[in-house]
N, C-alpha and C positions, 0 to 999 in steps of 0.2 A: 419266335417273335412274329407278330402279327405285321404281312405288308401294307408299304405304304403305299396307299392308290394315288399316283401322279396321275394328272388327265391328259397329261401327254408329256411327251420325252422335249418336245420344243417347252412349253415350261418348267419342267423341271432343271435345264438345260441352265438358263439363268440365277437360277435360286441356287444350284450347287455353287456358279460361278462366285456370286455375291458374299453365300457361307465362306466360299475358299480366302475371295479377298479380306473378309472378316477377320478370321482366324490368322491370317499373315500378317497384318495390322496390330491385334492383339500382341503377337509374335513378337514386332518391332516395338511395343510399348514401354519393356523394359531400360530404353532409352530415357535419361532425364539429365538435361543439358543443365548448364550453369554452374557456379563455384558450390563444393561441398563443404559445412562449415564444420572449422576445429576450434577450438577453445584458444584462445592467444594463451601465450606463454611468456607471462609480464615476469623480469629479473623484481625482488622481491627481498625488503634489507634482512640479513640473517634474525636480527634481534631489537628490539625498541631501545632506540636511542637516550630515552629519558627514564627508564623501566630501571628499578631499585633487581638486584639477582632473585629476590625471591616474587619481584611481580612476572622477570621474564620465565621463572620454573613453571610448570602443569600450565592444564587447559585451564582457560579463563570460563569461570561458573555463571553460565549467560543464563539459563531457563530459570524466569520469575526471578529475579536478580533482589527485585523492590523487598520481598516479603524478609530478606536477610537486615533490614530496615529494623523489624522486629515492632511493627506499628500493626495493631491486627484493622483499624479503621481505615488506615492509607488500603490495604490490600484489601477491602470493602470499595472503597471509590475505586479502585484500578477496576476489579472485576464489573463495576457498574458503566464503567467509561469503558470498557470493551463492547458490552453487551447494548450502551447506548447511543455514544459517540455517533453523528451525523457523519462526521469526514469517516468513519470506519465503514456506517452504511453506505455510502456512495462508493469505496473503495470494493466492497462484499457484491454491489452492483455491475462496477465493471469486472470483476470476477467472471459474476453468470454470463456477463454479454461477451466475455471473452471467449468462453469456453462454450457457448448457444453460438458463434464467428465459428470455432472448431469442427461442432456438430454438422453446420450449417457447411463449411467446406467437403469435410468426409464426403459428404453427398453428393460432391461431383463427380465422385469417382462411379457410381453406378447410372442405369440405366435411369429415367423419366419415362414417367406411361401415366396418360392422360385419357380417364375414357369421356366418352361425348352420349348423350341421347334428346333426339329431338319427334315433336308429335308436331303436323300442321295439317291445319282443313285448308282446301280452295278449288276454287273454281277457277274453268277456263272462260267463264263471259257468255256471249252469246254468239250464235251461228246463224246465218238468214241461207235458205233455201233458195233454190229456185223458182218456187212458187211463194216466196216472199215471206215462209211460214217460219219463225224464230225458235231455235231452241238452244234448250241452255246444257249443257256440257257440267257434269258435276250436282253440288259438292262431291269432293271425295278424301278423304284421310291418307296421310303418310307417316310412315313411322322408320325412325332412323337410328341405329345404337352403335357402337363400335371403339375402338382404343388404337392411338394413335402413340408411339413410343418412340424414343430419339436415345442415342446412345455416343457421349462423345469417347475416342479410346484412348486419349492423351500420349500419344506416339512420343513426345517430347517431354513429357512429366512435366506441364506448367499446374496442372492442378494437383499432380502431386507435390509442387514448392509450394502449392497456395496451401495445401494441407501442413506442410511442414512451417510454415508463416506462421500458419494460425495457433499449432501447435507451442511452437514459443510463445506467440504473444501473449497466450492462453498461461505459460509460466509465466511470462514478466508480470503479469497481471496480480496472479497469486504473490508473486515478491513485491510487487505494487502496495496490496496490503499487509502484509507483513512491517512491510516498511510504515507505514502508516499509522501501524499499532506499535512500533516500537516510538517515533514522533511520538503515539498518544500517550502512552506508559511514563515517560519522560516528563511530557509538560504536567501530567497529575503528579508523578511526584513531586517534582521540580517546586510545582504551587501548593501544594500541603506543607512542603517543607517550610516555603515561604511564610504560609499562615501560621505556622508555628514559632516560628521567628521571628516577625514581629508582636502575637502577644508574648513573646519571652520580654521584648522591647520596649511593649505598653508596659510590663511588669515593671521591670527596671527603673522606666521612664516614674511613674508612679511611684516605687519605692522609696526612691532618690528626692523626686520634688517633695512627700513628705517628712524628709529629714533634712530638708533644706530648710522647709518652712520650721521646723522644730528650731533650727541654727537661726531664723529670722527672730523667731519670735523671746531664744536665750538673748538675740542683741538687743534686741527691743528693752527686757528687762534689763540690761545692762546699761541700757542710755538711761532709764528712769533712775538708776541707780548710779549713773556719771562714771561710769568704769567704760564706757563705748562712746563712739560718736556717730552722728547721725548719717553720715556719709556711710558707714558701717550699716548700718540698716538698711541703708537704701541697695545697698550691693549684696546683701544675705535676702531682703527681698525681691529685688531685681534676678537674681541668680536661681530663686526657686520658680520665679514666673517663667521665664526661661525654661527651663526644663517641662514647666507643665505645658508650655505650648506646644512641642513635640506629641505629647497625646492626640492631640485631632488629625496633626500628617498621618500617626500609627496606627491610628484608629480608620482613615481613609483609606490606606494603603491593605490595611488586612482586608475589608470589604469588599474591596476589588478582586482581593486574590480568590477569595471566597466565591465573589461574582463568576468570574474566571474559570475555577473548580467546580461550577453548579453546570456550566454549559459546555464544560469538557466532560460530562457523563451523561451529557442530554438531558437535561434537567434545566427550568428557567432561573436565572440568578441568584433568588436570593429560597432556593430549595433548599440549599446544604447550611442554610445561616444561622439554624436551632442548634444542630450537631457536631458546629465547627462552635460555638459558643464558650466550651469550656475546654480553656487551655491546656494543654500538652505538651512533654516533653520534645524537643526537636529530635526526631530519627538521626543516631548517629552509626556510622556505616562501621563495622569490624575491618582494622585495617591491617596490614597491605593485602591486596587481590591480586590473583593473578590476571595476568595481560597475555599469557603466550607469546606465539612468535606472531610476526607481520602477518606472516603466508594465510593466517587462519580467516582473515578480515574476507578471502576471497569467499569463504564458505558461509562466514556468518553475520554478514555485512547486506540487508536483502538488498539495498539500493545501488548495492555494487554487483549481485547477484540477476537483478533488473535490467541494468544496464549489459551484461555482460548476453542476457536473453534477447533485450534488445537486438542486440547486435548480432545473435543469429539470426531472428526475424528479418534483418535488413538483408544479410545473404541470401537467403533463401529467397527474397524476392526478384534480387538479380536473375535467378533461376526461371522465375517465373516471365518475368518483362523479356528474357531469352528466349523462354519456347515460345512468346506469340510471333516471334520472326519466321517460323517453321510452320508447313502447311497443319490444317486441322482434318481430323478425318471424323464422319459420325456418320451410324450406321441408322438411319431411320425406316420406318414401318408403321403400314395402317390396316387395321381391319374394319369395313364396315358392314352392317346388315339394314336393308330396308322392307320394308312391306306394305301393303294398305290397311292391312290390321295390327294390331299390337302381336298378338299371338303370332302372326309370321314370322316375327323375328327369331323365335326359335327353329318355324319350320319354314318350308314353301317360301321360302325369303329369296332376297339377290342379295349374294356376297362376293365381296369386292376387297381387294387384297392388294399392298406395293410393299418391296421392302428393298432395300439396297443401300449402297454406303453411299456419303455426300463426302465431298472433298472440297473443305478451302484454302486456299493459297494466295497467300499478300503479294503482289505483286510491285503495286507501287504507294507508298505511304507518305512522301514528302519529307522522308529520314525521321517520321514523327520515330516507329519503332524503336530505333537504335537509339534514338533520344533517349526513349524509354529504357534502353538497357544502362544508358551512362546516367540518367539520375538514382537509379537503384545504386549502382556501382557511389555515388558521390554519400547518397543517403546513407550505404554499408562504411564507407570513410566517416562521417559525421559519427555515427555509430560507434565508431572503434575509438575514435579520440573522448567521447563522452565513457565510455566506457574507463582508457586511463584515467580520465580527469578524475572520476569517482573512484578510482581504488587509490589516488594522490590523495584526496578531498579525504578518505578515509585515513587513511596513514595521519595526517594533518591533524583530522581530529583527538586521534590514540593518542599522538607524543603532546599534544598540547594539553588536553587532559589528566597524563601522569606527569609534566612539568608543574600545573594549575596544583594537582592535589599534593604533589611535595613539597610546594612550598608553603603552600597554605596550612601544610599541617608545622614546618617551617615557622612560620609566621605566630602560629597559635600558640605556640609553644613561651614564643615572647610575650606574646601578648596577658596569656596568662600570667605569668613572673610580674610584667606589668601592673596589671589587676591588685595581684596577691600586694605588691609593694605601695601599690596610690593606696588600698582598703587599710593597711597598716599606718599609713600616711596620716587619711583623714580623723582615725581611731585616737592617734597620740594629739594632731593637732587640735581636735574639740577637745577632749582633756586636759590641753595644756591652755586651751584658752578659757575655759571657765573657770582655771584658776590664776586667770591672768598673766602664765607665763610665757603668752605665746599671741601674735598679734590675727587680729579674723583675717589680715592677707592671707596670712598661712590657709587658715580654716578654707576661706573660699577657693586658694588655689587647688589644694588638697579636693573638697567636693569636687570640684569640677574636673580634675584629672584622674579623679575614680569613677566617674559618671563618662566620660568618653572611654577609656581603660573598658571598662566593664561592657558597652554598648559596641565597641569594635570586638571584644570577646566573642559576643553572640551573635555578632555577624559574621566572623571566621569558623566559627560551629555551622553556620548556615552554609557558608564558600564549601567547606570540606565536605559537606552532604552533597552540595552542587556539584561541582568538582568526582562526586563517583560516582551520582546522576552521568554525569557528561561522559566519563569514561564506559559505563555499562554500553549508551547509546551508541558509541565510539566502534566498540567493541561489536558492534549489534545487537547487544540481548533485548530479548523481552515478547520477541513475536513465540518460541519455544512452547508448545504446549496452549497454545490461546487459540490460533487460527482453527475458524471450524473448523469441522471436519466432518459435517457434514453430507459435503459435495465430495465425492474423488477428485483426484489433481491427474492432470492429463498427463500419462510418463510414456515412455518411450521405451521398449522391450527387446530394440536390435532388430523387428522386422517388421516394425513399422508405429504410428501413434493408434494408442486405442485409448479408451474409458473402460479404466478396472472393473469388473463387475464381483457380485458377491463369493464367484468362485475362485475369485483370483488369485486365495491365498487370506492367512489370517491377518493380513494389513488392506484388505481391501478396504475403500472409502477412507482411508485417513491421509494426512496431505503430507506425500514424504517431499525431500527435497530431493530435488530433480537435479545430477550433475551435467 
């Protein structure tokens, strides 16, 4: 090994010193004060309360839930409202910024080196003699280069909890969209469903008014022919205008949803209004589904999975607002070179040298610090109560959605029987009134209790699509297999956070869930 030429034992003397307290410092680094976070352990009910035994059997079938719909156009707009949705891009936005927050912490942990280089002409002015004779001093050229580095050792680990901050929020963020795209999956189906529903309603609505007008116009000949009276007419025509006034609400109302549907896939209003034009069947869901147990909402629930990240980010920062109570140590150092020429700087130059550790230490703060450690502490409580509220808010939503869809299918069940009995109703009552054995009350009450009968039908086919819409969302499906994947997700390996890189294994870059 080639010696190191010191120019003397009195500088050497300080530099070993400084190495030494370095390294002793390094030493103590392993230090990181503050609370370390566990995952609460919330009591959690064994079974859903309103769950039929074969919804509470097997895992509930969350990834792409919609396409079990069996609509191949709904699952055309989902994918186009994924890939164009506004609240999706700004969610995909706070992603990068969360995880560029990530990057951007990492960095504290190493070393800052700054180089510098400067050129200047000047003169020192002039000089008067003795003999009163003036000269001037100069111009002359300086040239200046060198790197100036700083190195904090974080003796107290506050930027390691700022790493580990970021590190969550950079998950919550990822569950941020998730969440977002299960919201967006939801209202596109939700309003397809819708528009399907109502032109089943125009249909109806339509169908109906023309056999009403048919019943007007049998009364009409009937009064020409003294077998009806004109009160009669006025009530077979009154009763079919009625009914066609209903077409303009149906007709506003699908417009809207359509409107709706154009600008939940990023698209202006009235985009989707060629395509949405001819009518279709309303998606009806294959039923019962399973629900699983409660416990599962903690895993597939992202805005409970959000809030649950949340709420380490708020620990972790306790950690942090702790270590700034505890002194700071940073090791700094400068190398400079100058010359009158450029070329000096390599040689024949003057170089100038400092390097040693700085030490700071709070002394007196006005109680601001500890301030700082009891709002993180209050933040980390706010944290944990939002955190319950959302796995409650979740629960909440599961038993009210398998209450909503039992019954409704409940409900439909009458309704059809309903249906089936008014259509048999109005069928004998025109028959028996054209041959005068039966009076047009009948007839009219008949239409019209097969025209409400029929119109609540297809709006209970509509409930019970909504109804497993709301339970999928309940459940959390729908982020499964959507979220890019593009980016890597920030995971955590037991010795420390990194960004997976291409070796890391055949799931590098795809976005697992982080427990």
């Amino acid at each position: 090994m080639p010696a190191i030429d010191l120019r003397s034992r009195r500088t050497a003397l300080p530099v070993a010193r400084a190495f030494a307290l370095a390294m002793a410092a390094v030493t103590l680094a392993g230090c990181v004060v503050g609370p370390d976070y566990h995952k609460p352990n919330l009591t959690m009910p064994a079974k859903w309360g309103n769950a039929k035994p074969a919804e509470n059997d097997g895992a509930p079938q969350l990834s792409k839930w919609w396409t079990r719909l069996g609509d191949p156009m709904l699952d055309e707009l989902v994918d186009q409202a994924v890939a164009g949705n506004l609240d999706v891009a700004a969610a995909k936005a706070r992603v990068r910024e969360a995880r560029a927050t990530y990057r951007q912490q990492v960095g504290t942990l190493f070393p800052v080196v700054d180089a510098s280089a400067s050129a200047t002409r000047s003169a020192n002015g002039g000089k008067v003699s003795d003999s009163g004779d003036i000269t001037v001093e100069g111009p002359f050229n300086s040239f200046q280069a060198g790197f100036d580095a700083s190195w904090e050792l974080d003796l107290f680990g506050a930027n390691r909890r700022g790493i580990e901050a970021a590190r969550y929020g950079a998950q919550a963020a990822d569950e941020e969209l998730r969440d977002t795209l299960v919201t967006l999956i939801g209202d596109v189906t939700s309003n397809y469903v819708a528009a399907r529903g109502f032109q089943a309603r125009l249909d109806l609505a339509r169908r109906t008014a023309a056999s009403q007008r048919e019943t007007a116009g049998l009364t009409r000949t009937k009064l020409e022919a003294g077998a009806a009276s004109a009160v009669d007419v006025a009530n077979a025509t009154g009763q079919a205008a009625s009914t066609e006034a209903n077409v303009p609400a149906l007709e506003s109302q699908l417009a809207q949803t359509v409107h709706r549907l154009s600008v939940l896939t990023g698209q202006p209003p009235t985009a989707l209004a060629d395509r949405m034009k001819k009518a279709k069947p309303i998606p009806t869901p294959k039923l019962p589904i399973p629900a699983g147990i409660p416990a599962d909402i903690l895993a597939t629930r992202p805005d409970v999975r959000m809030a649950e990240r949340q709420l380490a980010q708020s620990t972790a920062l306790i950690g942090q607002a702790e270590a700034n109570r505890y002194p700071a140590v940073s090791l700094v150092g400068s190398v400079a070179t100058s010359g009158v020429h450029i070329g000096d700087l390599a040689k024949q130059s003057s170089i100038s040298w400092s390097f040693g550790p700085t030490l700071t230490l709070p002394v007196f703060q006005g109680g601001q610090l500890q301030a700082a450690v009891e709002i993180a502490q209050a933040q980390r409580d706010q944290s944990f109560v939002a955190y319950r509220a959302s796995v409650l808010t979740a629960l909440e939503d599961v038993e009210n959605a398998l209450v909503a869809l039992a019954q409704e299918r409940a409900r439909r069940a009458k309704l059809a029987t309903a249906s089936a009995s008014y259509r048999q109703a109005s069928t004998l009552s025109r028959a028996l009134y054209e041959t005068g054995a039966a009076s047009f009350l009948d007839v009219l009450v008949a239409e019209r209790s097969l025209y409400t009968a029929e119109d609540a039908l297809i709006q209970s086919r509509i409930d019970i699509t909504n109804d497993y819409i709301a339970l999928n969302k309940a459940l959390g499906g729908g982020w499964d297999g959507i979220v890019d994947a593009s980016r890597p997700e920030i995971v955590d390996t037991g010795t420390g956070p990194h960004l997976p890189r291409k070796s890391d294994g055949p799931n590098a870059g795809k976005l697992a869930l982080v427990p």
